[in-house]
OpenMM code with the backbone's topology and positions (N, CA, C; nanometers):
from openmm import Vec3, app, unit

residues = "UNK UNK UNK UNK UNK UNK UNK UNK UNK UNK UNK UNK UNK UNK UNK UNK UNK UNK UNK UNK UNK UNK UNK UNK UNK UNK UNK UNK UNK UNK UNK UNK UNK UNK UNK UNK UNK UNK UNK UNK UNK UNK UNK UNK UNK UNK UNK UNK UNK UNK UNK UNK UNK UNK UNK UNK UNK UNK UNK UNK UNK UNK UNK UNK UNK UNK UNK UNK UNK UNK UNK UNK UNK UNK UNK UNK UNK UNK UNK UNK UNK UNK UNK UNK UNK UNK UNK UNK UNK".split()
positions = [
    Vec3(-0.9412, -1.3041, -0.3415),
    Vec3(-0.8485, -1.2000, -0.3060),
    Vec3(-0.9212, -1.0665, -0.2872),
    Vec3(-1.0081, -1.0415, -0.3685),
    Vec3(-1.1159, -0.9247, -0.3626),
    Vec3(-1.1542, -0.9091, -0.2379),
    Vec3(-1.2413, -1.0003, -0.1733),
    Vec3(-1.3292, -1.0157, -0.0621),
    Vec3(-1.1878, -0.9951, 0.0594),
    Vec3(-1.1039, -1.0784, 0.0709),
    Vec3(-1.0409, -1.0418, 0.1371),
    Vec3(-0.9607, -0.9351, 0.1674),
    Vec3(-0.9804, -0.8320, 0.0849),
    Vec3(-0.9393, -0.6623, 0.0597),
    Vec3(-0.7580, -0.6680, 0.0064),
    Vec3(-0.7240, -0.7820, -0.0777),
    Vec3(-0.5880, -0.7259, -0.1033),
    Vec3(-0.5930, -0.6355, -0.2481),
    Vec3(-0.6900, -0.6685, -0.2981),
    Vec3(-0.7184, -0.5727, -0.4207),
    Vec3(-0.7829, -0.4009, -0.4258),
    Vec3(-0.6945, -0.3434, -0.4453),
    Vec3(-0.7582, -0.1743, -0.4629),
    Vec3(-0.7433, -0.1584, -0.5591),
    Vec3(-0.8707, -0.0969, -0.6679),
    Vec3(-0.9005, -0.1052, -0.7765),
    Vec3(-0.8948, -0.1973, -0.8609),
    Vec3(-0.8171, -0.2327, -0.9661),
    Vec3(-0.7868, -0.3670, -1.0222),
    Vec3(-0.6325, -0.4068, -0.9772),
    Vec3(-0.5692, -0.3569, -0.8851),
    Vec3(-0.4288, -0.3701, -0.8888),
    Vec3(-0.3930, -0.4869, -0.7234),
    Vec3(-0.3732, -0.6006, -0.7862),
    Vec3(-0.2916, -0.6962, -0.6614),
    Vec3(-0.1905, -0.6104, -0.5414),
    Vec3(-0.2525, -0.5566, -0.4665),
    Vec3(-0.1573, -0.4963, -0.3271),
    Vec3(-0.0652, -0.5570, -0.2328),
    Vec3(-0.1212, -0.7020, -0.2265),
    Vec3(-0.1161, -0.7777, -0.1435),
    Vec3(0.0329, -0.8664, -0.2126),
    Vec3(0.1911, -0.8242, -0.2585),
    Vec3(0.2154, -0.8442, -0.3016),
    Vec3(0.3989, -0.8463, -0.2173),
    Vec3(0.4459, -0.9062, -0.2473),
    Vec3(0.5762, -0.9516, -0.1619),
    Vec3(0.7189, -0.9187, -0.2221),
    Vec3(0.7947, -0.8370, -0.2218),
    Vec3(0.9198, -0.8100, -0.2724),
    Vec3(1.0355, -0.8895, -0.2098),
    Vec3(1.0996, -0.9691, -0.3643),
    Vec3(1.1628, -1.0684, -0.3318),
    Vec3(1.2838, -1.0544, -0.4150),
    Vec3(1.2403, -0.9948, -0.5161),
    Vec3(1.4299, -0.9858, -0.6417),
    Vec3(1.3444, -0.8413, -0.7004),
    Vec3(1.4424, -0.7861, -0.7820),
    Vec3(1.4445, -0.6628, -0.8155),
    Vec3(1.3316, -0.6547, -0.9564),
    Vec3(1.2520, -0.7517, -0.9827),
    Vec3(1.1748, -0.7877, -1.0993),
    Vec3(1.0069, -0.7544, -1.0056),
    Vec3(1.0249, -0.7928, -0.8526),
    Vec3(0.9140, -0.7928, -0.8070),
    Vec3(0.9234, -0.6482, -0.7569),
    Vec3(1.0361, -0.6045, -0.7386),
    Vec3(1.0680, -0.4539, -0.6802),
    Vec3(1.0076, -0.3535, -0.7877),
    Vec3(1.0270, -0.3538, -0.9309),
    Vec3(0.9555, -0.3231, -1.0149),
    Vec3(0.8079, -0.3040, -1.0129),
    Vec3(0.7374, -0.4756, -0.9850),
    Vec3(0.6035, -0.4185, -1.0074),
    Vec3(0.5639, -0.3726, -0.9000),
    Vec3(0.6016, -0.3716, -0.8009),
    Vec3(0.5305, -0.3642, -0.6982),
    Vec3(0.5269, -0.1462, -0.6631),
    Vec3(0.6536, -0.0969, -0.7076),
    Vec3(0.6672, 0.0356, -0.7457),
    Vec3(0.5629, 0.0886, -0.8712),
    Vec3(0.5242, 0.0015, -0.9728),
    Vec3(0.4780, 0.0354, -1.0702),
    Vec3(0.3225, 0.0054, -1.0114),
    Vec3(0.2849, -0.0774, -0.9210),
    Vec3(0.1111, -0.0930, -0.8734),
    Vec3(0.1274, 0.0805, -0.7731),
    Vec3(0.2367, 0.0499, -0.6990),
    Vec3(0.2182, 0.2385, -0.6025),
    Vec3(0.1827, 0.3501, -0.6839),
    Vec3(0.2232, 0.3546, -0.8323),
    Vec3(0.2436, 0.4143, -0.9014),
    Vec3(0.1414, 0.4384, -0.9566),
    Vec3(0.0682, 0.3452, -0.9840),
    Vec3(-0.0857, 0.3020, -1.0622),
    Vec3(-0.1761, 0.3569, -0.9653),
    Vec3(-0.1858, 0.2626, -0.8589),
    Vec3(-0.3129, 0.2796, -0.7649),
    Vec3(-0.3296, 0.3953, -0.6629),
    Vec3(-0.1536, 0.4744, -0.6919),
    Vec3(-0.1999, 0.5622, -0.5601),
    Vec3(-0.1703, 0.7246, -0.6352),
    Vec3(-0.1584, 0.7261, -0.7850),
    Vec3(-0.0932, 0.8164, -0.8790),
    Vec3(0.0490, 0.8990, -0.8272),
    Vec3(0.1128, 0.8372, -0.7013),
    Vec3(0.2761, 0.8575, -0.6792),
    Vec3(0.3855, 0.8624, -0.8116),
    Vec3(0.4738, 0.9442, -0.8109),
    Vec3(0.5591, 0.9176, -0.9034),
    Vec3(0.6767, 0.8395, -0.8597),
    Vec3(0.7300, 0.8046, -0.9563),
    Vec3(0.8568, 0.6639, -0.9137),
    Vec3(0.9209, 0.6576, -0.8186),
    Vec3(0.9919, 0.8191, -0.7961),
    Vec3(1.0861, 0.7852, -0.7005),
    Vec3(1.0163, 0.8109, -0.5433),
    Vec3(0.8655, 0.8928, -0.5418),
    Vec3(0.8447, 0.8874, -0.3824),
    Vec3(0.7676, 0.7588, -0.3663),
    Vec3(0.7274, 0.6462, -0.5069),
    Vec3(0.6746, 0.5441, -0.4992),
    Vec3(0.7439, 0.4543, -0.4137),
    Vec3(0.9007, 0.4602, -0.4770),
    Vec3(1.0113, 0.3777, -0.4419),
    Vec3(1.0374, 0.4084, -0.2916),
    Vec3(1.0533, 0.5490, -0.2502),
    Vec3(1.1011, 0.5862, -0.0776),
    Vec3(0.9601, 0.5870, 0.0111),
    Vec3(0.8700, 0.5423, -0.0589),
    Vec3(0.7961, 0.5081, 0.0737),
    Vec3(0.7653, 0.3771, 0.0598),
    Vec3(0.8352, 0.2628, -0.0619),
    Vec3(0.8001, 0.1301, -0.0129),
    Vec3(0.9332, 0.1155, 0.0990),
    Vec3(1.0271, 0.1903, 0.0699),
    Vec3(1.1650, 0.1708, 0.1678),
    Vec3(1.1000, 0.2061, 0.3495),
    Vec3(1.0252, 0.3384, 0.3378),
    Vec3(0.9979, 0.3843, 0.4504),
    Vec3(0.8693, 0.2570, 0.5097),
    Vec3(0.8016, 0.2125, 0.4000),
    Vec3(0.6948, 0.1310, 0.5080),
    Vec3(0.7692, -0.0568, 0.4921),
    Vec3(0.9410, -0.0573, 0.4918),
    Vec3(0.9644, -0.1401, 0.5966),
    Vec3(0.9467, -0.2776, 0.4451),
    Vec3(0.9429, -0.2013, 0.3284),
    Vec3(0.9232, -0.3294, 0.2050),
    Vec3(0.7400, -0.3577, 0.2219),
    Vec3(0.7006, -0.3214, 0.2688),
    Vec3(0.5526, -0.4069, 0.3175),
    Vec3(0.4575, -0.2924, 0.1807),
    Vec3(0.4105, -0.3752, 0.1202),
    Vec3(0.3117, -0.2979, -0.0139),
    Vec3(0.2239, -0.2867, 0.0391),
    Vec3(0.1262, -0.3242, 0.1172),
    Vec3(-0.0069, -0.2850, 0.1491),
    Vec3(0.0272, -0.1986, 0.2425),
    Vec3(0.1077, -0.1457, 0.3629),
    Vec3(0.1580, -0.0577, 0.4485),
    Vec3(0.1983, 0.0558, 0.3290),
    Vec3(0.2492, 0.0466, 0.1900),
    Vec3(0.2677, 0.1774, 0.1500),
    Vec3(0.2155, 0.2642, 0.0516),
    Vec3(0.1031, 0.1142, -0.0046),
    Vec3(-0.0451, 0.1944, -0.0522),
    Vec3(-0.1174, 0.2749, 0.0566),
    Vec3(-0.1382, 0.2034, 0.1517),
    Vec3(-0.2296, 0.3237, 0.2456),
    Vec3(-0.1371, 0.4617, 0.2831),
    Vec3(0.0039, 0.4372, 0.2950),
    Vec3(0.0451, 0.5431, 0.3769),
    Vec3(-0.0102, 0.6549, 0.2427),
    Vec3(0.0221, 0.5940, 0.1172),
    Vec3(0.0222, 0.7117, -0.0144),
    Vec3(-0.0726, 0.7407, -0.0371),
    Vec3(-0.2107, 0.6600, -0.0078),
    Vec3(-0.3422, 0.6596, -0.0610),
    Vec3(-0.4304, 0.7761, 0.0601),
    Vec3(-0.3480, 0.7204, 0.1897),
    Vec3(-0.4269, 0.8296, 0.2716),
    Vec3(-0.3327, 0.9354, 0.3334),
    Vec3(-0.2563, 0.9350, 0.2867),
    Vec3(-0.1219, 1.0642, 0.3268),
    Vec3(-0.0933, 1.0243, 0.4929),
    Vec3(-0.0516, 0.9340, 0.5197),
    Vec3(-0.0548, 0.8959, 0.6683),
    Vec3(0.0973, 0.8601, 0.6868),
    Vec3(0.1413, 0.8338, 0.8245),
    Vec3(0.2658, 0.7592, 0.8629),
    Vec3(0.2229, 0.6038, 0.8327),
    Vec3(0.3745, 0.5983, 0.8540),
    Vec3(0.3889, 0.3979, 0.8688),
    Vec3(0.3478, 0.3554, 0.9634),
    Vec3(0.3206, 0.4346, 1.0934),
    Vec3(0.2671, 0.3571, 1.1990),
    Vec3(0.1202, 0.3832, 1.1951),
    Vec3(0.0628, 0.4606, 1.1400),
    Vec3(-0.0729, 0.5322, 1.1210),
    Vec3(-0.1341, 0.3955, 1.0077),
    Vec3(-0.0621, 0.4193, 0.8948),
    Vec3(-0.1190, 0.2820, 0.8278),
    Vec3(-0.1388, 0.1563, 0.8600),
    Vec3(0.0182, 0.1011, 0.8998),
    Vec3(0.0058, 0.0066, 0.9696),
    Vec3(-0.0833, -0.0368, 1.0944),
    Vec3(-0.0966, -0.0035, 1.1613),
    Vec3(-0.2416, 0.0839, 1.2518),
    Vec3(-0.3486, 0.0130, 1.1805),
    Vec3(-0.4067, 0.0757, 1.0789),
    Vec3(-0.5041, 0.1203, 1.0168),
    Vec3(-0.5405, -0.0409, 0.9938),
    Vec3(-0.4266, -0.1142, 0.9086),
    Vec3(-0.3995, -0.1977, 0.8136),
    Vec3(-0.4352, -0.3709, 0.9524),
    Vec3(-0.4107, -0.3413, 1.0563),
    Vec3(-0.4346, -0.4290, 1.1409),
    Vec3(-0.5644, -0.4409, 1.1860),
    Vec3(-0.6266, -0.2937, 1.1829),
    Vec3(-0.7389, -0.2543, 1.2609),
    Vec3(-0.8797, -0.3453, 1.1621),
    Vec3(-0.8483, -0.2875, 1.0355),
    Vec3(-0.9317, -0.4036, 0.8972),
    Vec3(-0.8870, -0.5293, 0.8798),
    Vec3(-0.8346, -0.5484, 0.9475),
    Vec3(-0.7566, -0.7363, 0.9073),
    Vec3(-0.7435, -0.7650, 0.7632),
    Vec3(-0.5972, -0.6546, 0.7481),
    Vec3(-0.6087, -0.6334, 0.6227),
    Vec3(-0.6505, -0.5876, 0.4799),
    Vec3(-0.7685, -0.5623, 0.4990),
    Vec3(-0.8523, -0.4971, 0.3639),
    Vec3(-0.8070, -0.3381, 0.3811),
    Vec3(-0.7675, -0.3504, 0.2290),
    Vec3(-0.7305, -0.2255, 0.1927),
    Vec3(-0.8297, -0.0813, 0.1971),
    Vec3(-0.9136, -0.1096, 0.1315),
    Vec3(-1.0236, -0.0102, 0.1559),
    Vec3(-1.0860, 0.0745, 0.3112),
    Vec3(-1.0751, -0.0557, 0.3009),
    Vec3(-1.0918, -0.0066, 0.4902),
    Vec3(-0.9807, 0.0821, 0.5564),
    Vec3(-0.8658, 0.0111, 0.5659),
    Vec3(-0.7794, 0.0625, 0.6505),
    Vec3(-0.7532, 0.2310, 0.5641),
    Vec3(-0.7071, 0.2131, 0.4264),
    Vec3(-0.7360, 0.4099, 0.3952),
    Vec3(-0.8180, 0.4581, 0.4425),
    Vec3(-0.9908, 0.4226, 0.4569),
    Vec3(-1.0403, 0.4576, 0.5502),
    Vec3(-1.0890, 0.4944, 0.7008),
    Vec3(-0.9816, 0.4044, 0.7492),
    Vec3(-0.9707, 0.4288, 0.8976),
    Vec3(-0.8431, 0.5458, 0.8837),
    Vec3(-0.7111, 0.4950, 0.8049),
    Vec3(-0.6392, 0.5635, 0.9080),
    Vec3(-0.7117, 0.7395, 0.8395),
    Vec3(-0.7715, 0.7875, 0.6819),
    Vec3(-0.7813, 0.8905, 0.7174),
    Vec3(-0.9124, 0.9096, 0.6495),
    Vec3(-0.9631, 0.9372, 0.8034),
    Vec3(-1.1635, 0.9472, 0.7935),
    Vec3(-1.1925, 1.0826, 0.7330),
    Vec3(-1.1746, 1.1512, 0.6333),
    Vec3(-1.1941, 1.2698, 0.5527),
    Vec3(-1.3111, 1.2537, 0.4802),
] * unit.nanometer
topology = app.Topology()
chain = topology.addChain("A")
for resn in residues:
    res = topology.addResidue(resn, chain)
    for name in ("N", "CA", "C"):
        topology.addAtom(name, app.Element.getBySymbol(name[0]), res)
């Protein structure tokens, strides 16, 4: 999972919201990995469409949903990368 970039830092990104138990962690990894607080954790997993790796990058690199998403295609996925593409700072 490493190699394939769904992991940023120690936290599983690569992660699928399905009942309100996964809605939890998956707010609580935004929360962790991108130091967001709950509730803009929560309105930008809404804004990037439910998709967790689309709303680590948007938070991690201050970007849009289409900017991440972008980003997030451009690395075939790996997280590291795509914060780094979409914002080259």
């Amino acid at each position: 999972m490493t190699r394939l970039g769904y992991v940023y830092g120690n936290l599983m990104v690569n992660v699928s919201r399905r009942n309100e138990k996964l809605i939890q962690r998956v707010v609580g990894i935004l929360e962790r990995a991108t130091g967001a607080d709950q509730e803009t954790a929560r309105r930008t997993l809404e804004a990037s469409s439910n998709r967790t790796p689309v709303a680590v990058a948007m938070l991690a690199a201050r970007v849009w949903r289409a900017q991440a998403a972008a980003a997030l295609k451009k690395s075939r996925g790996h997280m590291r990368q795509a914060i780094a593409i979409a914002n080259p700072k």
